[in-house]
C-alpha positions as CSV (number, residue, x, y, z in Angstrom):
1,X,72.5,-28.8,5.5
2,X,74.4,-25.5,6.9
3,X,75.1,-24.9,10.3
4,X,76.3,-22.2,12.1
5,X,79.1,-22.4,15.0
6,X,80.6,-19.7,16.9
7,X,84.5,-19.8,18.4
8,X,86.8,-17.7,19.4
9,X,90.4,-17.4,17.3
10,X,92.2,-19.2,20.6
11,X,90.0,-22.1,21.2
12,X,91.6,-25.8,19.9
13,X,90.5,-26.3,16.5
14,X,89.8,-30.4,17.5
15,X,86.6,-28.5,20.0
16,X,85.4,-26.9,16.7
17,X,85.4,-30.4,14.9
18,X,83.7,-31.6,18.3
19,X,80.8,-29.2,17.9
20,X,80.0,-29.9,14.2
21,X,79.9,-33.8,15.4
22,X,77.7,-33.2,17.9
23,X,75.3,-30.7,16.1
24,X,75.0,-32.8,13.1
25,X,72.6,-35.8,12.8
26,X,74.8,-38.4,11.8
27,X,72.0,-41.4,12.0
28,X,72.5,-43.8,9.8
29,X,72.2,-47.2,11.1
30,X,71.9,-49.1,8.6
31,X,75.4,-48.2,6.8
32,X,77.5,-48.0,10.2
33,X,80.7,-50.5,10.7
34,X,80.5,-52.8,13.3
35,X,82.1,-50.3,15.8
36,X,79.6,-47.9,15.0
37,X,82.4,-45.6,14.0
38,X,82.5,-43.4,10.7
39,X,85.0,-41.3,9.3
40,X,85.3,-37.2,8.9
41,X,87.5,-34.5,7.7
42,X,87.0,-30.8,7.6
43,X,87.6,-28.7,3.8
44,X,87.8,-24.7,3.8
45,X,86.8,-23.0,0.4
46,X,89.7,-21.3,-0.7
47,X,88.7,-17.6,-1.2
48,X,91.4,-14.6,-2.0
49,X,89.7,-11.0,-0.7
50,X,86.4,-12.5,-0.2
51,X,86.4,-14.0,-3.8
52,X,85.6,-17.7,-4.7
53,X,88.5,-18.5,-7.9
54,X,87.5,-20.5,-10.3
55,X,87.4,-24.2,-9.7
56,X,90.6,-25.6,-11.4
57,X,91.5,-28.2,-9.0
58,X,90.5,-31.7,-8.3
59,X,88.4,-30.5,-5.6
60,X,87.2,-27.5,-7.2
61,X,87.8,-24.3,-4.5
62,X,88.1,-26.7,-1.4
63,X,91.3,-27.1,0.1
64,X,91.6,-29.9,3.2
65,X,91.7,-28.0,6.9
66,X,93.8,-30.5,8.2
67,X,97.1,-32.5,6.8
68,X,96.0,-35.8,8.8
69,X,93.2,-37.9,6.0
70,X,90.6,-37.8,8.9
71,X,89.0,-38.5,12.2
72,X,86.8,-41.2,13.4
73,X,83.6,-39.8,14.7
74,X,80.9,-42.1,16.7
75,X,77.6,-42.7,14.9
76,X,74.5,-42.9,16.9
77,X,75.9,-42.3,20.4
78,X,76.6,-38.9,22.6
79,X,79.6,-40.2,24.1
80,X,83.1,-38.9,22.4
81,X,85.3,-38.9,25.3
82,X,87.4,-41.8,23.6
83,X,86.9,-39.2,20.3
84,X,88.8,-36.1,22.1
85,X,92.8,-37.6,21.6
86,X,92.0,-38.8,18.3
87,X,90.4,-35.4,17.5
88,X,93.5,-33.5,18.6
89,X,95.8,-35.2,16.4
90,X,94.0,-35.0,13.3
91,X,93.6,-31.2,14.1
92,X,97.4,-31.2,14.5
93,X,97.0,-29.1,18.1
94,X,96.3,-26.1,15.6
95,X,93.9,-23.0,17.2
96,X,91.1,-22.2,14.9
97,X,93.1,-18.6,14.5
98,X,96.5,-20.6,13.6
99,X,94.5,-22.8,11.4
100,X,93.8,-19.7,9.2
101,X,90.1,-19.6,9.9
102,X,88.5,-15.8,10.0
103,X,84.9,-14.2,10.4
104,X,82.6,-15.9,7.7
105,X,85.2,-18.4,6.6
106,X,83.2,-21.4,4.9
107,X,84.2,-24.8,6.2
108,X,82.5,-28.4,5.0
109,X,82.8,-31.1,7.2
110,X,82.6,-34.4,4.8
111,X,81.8,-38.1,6.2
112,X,81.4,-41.5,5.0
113,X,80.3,-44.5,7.0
């Protein structure tokens, strides 16, 4: 499934996390923990001048966004105000600009519950 978000370089990168939680439908009750709670990190394809390079890593062309293993994200609710701290540390209180995001930059957002 493919989404597309809009930001602005300035806005906190944990508010672009935010907005893929919310737009996604994460609904799957039957494999959720007992906190309803699942787990989330954001990858970036590594391209050089608009170029994929070949996929000689572990992880093939994905590199992870952020240096912290991942967030919790709620599963089957709207409310994430207990989400937003937690949020801003795993995004390390990075920008999407000093993040290194750009125009068209392809970013997967990967979760296990």
């Amino acid at each position: 499934m493919s989404i597309r978000v809009m930001v602005m370089p300035d806005q906190p990168l944990w508010r672009f996390f935010a907005e893929i939680v919310a737009r996604l439908p994460i609904i799957l009750s039957k494999s959720q923990d007992s906190n309803c709670e699942g787990r989330a990190r954001l990858w970036r394809i590594a391209s050089t001048n608009g170029k994929t390079p070949n996929p000689g890593s572990r992880y093939g062309p994905w590199t992870l966004l952020c240096k912290n293993p991942y967030a919790e994200i709620p599963i089957n609710t709207s409310n994430y105000e207990k989400y937003t701290e937690q949020w801003q540390s795993y995004c390390d209180q990075h920008s999407v600009r000093s993040i290194g995001l750009l125009d068209g930059t392809r970013v997967m957002f990967e979760y296990v519950v």
